[in-house]
Structures are given as structure tokens and as C-alpha cells.
LOKE-460822 format. One line per 8 residues: number of its first residue (from 1); their letters; for each residue y, x, z of C-alpha. Coordinates in nm, 2 decimals. Layout:
NUM> A> Y X Z; ... .
END
This chain:
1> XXXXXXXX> 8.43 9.74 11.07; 8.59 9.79 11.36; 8.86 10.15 11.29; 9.02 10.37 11.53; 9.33 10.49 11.43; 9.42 10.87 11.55; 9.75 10.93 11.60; 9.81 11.27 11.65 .
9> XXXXXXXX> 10.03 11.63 11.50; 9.74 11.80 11.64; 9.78 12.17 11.72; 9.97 12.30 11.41; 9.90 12.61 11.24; 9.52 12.60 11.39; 9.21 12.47 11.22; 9.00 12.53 11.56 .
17> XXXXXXXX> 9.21 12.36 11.76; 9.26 12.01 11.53; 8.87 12.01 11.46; 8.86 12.01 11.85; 9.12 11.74 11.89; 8.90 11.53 11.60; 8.61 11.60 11.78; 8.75 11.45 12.11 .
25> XXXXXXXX> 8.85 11.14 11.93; 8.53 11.07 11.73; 8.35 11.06 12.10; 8.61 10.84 12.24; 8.62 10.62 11.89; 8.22 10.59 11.89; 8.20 10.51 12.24; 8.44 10.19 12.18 .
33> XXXXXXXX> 8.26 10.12 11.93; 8.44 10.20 11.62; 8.23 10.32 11.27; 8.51 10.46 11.12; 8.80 10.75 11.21; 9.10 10.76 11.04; 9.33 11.10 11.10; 9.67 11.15 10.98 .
41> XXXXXXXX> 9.84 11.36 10.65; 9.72 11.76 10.72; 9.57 11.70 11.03; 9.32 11.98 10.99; 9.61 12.25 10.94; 9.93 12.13 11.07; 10.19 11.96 10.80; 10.51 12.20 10.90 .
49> XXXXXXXX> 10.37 12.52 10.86; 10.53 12.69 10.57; 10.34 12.93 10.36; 10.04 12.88 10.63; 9.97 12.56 10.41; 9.84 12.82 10.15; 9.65 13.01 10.37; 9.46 12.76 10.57 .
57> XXXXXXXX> 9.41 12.58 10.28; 9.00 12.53 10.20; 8.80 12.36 9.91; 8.68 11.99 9.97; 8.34 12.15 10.07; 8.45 12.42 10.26; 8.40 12.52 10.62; 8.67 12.30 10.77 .
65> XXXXXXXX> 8.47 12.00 10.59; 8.14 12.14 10.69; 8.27 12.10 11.04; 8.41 11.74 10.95; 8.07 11.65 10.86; 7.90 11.77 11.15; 8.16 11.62 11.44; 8.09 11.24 11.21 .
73> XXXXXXXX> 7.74 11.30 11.23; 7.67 11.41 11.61; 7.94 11.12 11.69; 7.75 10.85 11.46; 8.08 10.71 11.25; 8.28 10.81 10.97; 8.61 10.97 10.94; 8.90 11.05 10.72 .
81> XXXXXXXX> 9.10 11.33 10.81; 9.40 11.51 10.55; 9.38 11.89 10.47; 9.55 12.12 10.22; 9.23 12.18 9.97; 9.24 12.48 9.77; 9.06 12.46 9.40; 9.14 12.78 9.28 .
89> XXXXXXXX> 9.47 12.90 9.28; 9.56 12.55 9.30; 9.67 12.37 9.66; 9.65 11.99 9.68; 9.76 11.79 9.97; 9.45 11.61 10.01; 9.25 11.36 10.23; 8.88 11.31 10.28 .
97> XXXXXXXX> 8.63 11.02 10.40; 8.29 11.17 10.52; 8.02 10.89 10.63; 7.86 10.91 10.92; 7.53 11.13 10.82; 7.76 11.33 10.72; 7.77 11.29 10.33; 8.16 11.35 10.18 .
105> XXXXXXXX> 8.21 11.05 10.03; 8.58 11.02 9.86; 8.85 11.33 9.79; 9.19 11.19 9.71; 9.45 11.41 9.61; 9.78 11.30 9.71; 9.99 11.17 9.36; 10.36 11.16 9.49 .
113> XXXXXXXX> 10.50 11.44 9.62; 10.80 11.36 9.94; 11.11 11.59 9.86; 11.12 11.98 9.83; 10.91 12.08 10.11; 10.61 11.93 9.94; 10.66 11.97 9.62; 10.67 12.35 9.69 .
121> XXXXXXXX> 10.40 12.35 9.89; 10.14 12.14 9.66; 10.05 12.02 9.28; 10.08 11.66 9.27; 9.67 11.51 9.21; 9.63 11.30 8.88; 9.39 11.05 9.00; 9.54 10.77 9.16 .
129> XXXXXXXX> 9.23 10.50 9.26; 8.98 10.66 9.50; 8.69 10.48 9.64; 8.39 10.47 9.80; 8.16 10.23 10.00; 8.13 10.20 10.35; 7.94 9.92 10.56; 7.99 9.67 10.31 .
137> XXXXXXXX> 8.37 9.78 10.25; 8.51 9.94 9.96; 8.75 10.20 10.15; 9.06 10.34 9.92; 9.27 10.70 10.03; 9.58 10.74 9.94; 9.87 10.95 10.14; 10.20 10.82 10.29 .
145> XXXXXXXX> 10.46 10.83 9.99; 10.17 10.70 9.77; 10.16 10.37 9.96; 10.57 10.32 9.89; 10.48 10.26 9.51; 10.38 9.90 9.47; 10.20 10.02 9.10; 10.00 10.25 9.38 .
153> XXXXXXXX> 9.84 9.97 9.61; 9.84 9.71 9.29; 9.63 9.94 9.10; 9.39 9.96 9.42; 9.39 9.58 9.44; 9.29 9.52 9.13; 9.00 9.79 9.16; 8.88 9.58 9.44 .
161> XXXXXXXX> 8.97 9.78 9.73; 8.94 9.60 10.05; 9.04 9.85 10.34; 9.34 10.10 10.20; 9.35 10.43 10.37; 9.68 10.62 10.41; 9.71 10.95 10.61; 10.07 10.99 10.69 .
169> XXXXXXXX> 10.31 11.20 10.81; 10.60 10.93 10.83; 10.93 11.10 10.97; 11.29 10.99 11.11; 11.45 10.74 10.99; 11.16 10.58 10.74; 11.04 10.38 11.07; 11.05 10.06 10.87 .
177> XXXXXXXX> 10.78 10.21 10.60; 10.51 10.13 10.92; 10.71 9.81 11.02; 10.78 9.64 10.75; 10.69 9.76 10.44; 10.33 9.87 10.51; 10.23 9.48 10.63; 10.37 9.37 10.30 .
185> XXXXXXXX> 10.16 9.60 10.11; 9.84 9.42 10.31; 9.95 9.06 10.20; 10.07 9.10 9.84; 9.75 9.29 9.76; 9.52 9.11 9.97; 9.33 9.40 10.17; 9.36 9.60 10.51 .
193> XXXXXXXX> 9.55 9.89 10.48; 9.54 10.13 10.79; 9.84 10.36 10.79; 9.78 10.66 11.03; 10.07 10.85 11.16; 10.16 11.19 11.31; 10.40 11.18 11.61; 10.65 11.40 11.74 .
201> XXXXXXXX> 10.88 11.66 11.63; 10.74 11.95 11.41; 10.91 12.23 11.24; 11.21 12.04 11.08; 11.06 11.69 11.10; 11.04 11.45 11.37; 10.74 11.18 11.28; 10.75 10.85 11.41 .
209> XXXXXXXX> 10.43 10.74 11.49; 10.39 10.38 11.45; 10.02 10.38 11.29; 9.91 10.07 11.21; 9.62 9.85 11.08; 9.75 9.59 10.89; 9.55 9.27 10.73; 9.56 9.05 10.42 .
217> XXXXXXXX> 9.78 8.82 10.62; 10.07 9.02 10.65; 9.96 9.09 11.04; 9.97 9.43 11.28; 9.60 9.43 11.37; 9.65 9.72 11.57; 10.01 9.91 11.64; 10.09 10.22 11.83 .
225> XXXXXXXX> 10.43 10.37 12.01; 10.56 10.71 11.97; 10.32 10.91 12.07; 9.97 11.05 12.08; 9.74 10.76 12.02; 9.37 10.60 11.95; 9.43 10.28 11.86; 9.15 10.05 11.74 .
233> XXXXXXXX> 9.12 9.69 11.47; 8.88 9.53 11.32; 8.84 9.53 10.93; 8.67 9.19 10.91; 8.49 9.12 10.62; 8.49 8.77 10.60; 8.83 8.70 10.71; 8.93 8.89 10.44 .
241> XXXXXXXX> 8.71 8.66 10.14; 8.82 8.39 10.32; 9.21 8.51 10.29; 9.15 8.62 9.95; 8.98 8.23 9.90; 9.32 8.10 10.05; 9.59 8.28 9.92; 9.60 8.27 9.49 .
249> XXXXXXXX> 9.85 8.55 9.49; 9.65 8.80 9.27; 9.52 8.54 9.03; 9.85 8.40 8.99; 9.98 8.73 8.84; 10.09 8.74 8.44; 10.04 9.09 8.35; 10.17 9.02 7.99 .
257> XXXXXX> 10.52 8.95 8.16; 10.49 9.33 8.33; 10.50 9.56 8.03; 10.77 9.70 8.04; 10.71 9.83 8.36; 10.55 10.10 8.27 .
END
């Protein structure tokens, strides 16, 4: 399947403006081809915007997602974006894969909060394997910190996700999170794992950019600069059985060893 990676901050503080931005890139994405949009962590709102988070904040079926759902339909793919949802009086940083009719598919609410700003901001989600299938993939969410547990992406891996989604907002100086650590993730657990960045400074942070699709063999399928970006790889299906077939790394566990782990 081949995925085009959005890297982009968007216009923070303006729902309008990022659905417009989205919209711009699901045209260009579907007109290279791609069947699948990935957006970065709070793309639909902005990520450094204070107490805004609460008051742009929506429900997974809100408007914002209603709008979602018509820009993946009109463009033909499918697309994950993050957003703050609101349940109640509750705000979640959250990330969402809609298909290409249209239909929301998977909500993920991010499980590990990054330092003070977010964990004033948001309640951490309690559900840590989300999934859903997609032209003959089972796609995963997660977002950014999630992706730095190994337990995280293990527990994905062993649920049979093949392509790992990760909205990110990545910041100076965690480069090596994209470089390094996010290719690793890809081999040890076998699957794609496309890690989508925000880029420039913002508010107090300055994100790195760096968005990458990695594959099972430890590869950069796809790797942008520093700033705004659609980049496009190919998920490929059967390079991934047949790197799976190859590499015994997952059946060769001994998960009576790991106990104490947890």
C-alpha cells in the first residue's frame, strides 16, 4: 500500500486552516498514487496551544472528523490525522484512521503522556493495541512517546500488526528517536512502522521533522528533512511474509524468561 507521509505543524490554533492543509495533501497523495494519509500528533488543532487544546477539542465523531471523512472520501484514500478528542469532560490526545468511503475505522488514545505540558493537557488512554484493516493490512496507531516503549510495539507485534502508525510531534534534541530507534522498532517486531513528524519551532518546542517509513528490515523506506513534507513508501505485503518467513526473531522469543518484566 503505497503511504504518504505528511509532514507538517499545520496552522496552529485553527481547525479551518489544518483541515485545508489535509485537504491539499490528500489531492496531492491520491494523485501519486498513495491509498493511505498519515498526519502528524494534533494536527487538526495545533500541538503548542495552551488551554486552546481544551477548547478545540471535539469527540471522535464530531465535526472536525465529519470533515476528515469527507476530504478521504472526495480524495479516494484513507487517512490518519491526531486531534485532542473530548469525551465528556475528559480530553485525550488522540489519533484517528478513517478509510477511504469515509467510514472511521480505529480511535487510539495516546497511553504515555511526554513531560508536564502533556500530562496537564490530557488523561493518558487505557487501551494500548488498536487496529483495524486496510487493503489487506492490519494498520496499528499509536503516538510518538508510545513507540519509545518496546512492551508498546511488542504488544502490537504479537497482535499481528503489520503497518504501525505513529503521529508524532518529535522535538529538539530526540532526533535519534526517527533515526535510529524508530528502524529498530520495524526489525525487532517485524512490521512497517510509519512515524509522522511535525516540523519547525512552535510555542516552546522546536520539532525535528525526520518522518519516516520504516520496514521489517531495519530500512528508511521513505525519509524527510526538516521541513514541510509529503513523502511517500510502499507498505509491501509480501515483502513483509517473506521477511517475517526469513527472520525467526519473534518465534525465537521465551516469554517464560520475561516475567518479571512486568
Amino acid at each position: 500500500m503505497r503511504t504518504a507521509l505528511l509532514q507538517s505543524s499545520g496552522r496552529p490554533g485553527s481547525t479551518a486552516e489544518n483541515l485545508k492543509v489535509l485537504d491539499d495533501a490528500a489531492g496531492r497523495a491520491a494523485a501519486a498514487g498513495a491509498g493511505l494519509l498519515v498526519a502528524p500528533e494534533m494536527f487538526l488543532t495545533g500541538y503548542a496551544i495552551g488551554d486552546d487544546i481544551a477548547r478545540l477539542a471535539e469527540p471522535a465523531d464530531g465535526d472536525a472528523a465529519d470533515a476528515v471523512a469527507e476530504i478521504a472520501g472526495r480524495h479516494g484514500l484513507a487517512v490518519a490525522y491526531g486531534y485532542p478528542e473530548r469525551d465528556g469532560e475528559t480530553v485525550y490526545n488522540s489519533a484517528q484512521l478513517i478509510s477511504a468511503d469515509g467510514t472511521r475505522l480505529a480511535n487510539y488514545r495516546k497511553t504515555h503522556l511526554f513531560g508536564c505540558f502533556e500530562r496537564d493537557h490530557f488523561t493518558p488512554g487505557e487501551q494500548p493495541v488498536v487496529q483495524a484493516e486496510l487493503d489487506g493490512l492490519t494498520v496499528g496507531i499509536m503516538i510518538c512517546y508510545d513507540v519509545e516503549f518496546p512492551e508498546n510495539v511488542r504488544a502490537h507485534a504479537l497482535a499481528g500488526t503489520d503497518l504501525l502508525l505513529v503521529p508524532t510531534a518529535q522535538m529538539h534534541p530526540f532526533h535519534f528517536v526517527a533515526e535510529s530507534l524508530v528502524p529498530v522498532r520495524a526489525w525487532e517486531n517485524q512490521m512497517y512502522v510509519a512515524y509522522v513528524n511535525r516540523v519547525g519551532p512552535e510555542g516552546e518546542f522546536e520539532f525535528v521533522g525526520l518522518s519516516t517509513l520504516a520496514g521489517p528490515d531495519g530500512t528508511a523506506r521513505a525519509r524527510a528533512g526538516r521541513t514541510e513534507q509529503l513523502v511517500f513508501a510502499d507498505a509491501d505485503p509480501a515483502f513483509l511474509a517473506a521477511s517475517r518467513e526469513a527472520n525467526p526473531y519473534l518465534e525465537d522469543r521465551r516469554p517464560g524468561l520475561y516475567g518479571s518484566l512486568v
